[in-house]
Structure formats: C-alpha cells, structure tokens
ZAFI-15028 format. One record per residue (C-alpha): chain; residue in three letters; x, z, y. Coordinates in steps of 0.05 Angstrom, whole numbers. Last residue first. Layout:
BEGIN
{A ALA {X Z Y}},
...
REM end
This chain:
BEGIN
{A UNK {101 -38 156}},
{A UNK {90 31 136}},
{A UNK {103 56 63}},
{A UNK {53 64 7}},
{A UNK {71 80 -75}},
{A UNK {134 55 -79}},
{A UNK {164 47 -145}},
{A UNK {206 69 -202}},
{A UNK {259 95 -149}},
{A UNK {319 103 -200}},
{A UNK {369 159 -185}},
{A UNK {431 150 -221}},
{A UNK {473 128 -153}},
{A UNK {460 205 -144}},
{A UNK {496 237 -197}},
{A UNK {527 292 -165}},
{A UNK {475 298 -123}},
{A UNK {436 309 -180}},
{A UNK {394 245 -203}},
{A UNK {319 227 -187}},
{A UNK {263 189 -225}},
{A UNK {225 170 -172}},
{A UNK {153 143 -157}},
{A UNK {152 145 -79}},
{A UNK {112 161 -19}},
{A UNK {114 143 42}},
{A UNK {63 153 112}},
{A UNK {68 239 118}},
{A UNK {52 282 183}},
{A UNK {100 288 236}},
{A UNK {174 240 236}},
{A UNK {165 174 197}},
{A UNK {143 216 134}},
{A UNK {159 235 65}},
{A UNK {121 241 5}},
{A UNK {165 247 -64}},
{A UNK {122 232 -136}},
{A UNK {152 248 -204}},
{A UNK {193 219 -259}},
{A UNK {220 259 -307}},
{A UNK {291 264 -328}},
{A UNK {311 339 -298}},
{A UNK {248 382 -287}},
{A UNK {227 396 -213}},
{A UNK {240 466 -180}},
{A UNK {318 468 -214}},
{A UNK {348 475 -136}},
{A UNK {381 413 -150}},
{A UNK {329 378 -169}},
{A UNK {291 392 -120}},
{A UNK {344 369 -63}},
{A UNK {350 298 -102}},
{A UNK {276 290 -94}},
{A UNK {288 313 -14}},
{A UNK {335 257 -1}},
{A UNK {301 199 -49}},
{A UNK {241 217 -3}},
{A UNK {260 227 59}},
{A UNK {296 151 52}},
{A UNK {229 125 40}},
{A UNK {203 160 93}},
{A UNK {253 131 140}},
{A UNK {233 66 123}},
{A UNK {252 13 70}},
{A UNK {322 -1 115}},
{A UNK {327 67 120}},
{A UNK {353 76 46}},
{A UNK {409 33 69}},
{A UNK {428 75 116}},
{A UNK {422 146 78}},
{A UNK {467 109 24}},
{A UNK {518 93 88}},
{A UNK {511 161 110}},
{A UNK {526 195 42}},
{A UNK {593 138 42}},
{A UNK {626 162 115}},
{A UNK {607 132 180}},
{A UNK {656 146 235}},
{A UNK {654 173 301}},
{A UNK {713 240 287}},
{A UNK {666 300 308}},
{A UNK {602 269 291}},
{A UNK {617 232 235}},
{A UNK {662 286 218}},
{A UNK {606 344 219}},
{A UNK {546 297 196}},
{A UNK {581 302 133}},
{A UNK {572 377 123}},
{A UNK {494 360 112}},
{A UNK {475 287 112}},
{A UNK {433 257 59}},
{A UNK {441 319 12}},
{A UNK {399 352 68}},
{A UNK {421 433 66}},
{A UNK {375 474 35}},
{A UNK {300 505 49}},
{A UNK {257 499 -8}},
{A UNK {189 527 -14}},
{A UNK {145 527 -82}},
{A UNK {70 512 -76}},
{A UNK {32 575 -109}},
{A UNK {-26 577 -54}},
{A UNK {10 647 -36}},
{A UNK {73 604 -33}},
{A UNK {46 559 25}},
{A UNK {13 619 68}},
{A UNK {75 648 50}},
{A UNK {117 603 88}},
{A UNK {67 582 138}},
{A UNK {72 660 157}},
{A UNK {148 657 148}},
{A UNK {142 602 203}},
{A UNK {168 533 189}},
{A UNK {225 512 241}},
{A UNK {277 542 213}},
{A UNK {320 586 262}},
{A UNK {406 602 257}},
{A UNK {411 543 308}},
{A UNK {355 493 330}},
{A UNK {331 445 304}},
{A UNK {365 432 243}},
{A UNK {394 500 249}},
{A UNK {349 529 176}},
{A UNK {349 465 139}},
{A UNK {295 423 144}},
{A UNK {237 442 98}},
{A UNK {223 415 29}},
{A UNK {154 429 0}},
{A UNK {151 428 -86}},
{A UNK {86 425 -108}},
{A UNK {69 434 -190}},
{A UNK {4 385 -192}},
{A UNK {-76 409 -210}},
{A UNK {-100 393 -136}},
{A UNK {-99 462 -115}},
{A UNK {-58 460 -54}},
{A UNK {-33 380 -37}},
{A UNK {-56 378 28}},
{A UNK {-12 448 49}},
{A UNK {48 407 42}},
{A UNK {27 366 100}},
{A UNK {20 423 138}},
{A UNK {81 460 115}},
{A UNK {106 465 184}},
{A UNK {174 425 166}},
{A UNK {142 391 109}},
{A UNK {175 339 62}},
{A UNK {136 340 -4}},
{A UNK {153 340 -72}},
{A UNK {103 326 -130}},
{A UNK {110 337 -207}},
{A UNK {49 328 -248}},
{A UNK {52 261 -259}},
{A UNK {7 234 -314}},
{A UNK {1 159 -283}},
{A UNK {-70 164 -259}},
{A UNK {-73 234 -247}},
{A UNK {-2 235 -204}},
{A UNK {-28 154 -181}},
{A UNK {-93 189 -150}},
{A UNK {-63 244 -114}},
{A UNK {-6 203 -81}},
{A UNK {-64 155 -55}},
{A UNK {-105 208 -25}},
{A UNK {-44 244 8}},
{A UNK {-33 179 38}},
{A UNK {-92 173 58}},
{A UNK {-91 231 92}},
{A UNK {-30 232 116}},
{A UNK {-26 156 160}},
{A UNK {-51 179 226}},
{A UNK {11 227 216}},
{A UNK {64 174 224}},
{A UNK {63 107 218}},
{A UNK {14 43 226}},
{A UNK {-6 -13 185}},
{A UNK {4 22 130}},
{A UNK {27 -28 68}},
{A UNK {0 0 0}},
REM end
C-alpha cells in the first residue's frame, strides 16, 4: 500500500493494515517506533506481543527521554514491552561523523535504507534493536512500524539479524510506505 501522504494522517490505517497481515500471515511479533508511546498504544490488546522502541534517552535532549514514565507505564501496564537503547543505525558513530565530517559504513546502510523512506529505515533499525534486547524471538519474521517523524506511515515484514549480523536481515516485504 502506497500512502499518498506521510506522517501521522497516515497511523490509523496503517495500524489497520499491520493488524490485518499479523492475523492474516500468523505474526504475532510486532515492533513499534514510539517516542510518546502513542502510536504504540494502537496496537494494546490486539492479540500480538508489542515491542515499542523509544529514542534513546539524549536524543533530544541530554540525560532526558522524551516518553514520560507515566506513558511508560501506561504502555507496560497494557503489557507492551518498552525499549529504550542506543539506535544501531547511528549511536557512537554519529560521534566521528560529526566530530571528524565523514560518513562511516552504519551510516551508509542507514542511507540506503532511506532511499525506501525513513520509516522503512525505522524499521530495519528498531527490528535489529529487539532483537538485541531478546524482546522478539531470533529467526522469525515479524512486523516493524515506523514513521516519517510523528505518528506511523511504514511498516515492514522482517526477518531481522543482530547487529552483529545485520547484512543477514531479510525485509520479506513492505507492507505500506508513503510515496
């Protein structure tokens, strides 16, 4: 599915359309990128094992996180899991790019991931970031939802690698993505 649009005019449906292909297609894995945990809170009760990524605490701002610890436990009272790491897409990295005006190889796969939209690059990012943290199982496919800043407008079938591993990860398909 093509939005015609981005953003978060696009979350509902594509919260719809994630929902349907996890039932569909027997997923029962889903990770969402949420820095409110609004868009994760979409997914509550739906009969899937949610996983909501956060930025990292500093993204903003430094030594805060931008998601409440009400939000927080409003989200983990409705038993979806909360991760809050450092972005496997950028994290120390950003340092020396930064610092030194380079690219360096993270960056470039970040890049290139951007050329399908930035919510398809949130996605491979915080599937990777799930797995790492052990909150999705290892070898199964399952559904990431990112977004084109607020609100969510990707989503992807992916079968995602450790870090370690990450030219492993396999995105079986994509689900919706804006034009």
């Amino acid at each position: 599915m093509y939005w015609d649009k981005n953003g978060k005019e696009c979350t509902e449906d594509t919260v719809s359309l994630v929902i349907q292909a996890a039932n569909t297609r027997n997923i029962k894995h889903i990770v969402v990128a949420s820095n409110t945990g609004s868009t994760a809170e979409l997914f509550a009760n739906k009969g899937l094992t949610v996983v909501c990524v956060t930025h990292a605490n500093g993204f903003k701002n430094p030594g805060e996180n931008e998601m409440s610890v009400e939000n927080r436990n409003n989200l983990e009272a409705l038993n979806i899991k909360v991760l809050t790491t450092t972005h496997v897409l950028s994290g120390a990295e950003r340092a020396f790019s930064s610092s030194f005006k380079g690219i360096y190889p993270v960056e470039i796969i970040a890049n290139t991931l951007r050329m399908f939209g930035q919510g398809v690059k949130v996605g491979v990012e915080i599937a990777t970031m799930a797995l790492d943290a052990g909150l999705i199982p290892y070898g199964e496919s399952i559904i990431a939802v990112g977004g084109s800043g607020r609100g969510a407008d990707a989503a992807i079938i992916i079968k995602p690698a450790h870090a370690k591993d990450i030219l492993n990860t396999r995105i079986e398909e994509i689900l919706c993505k804006p034009l």
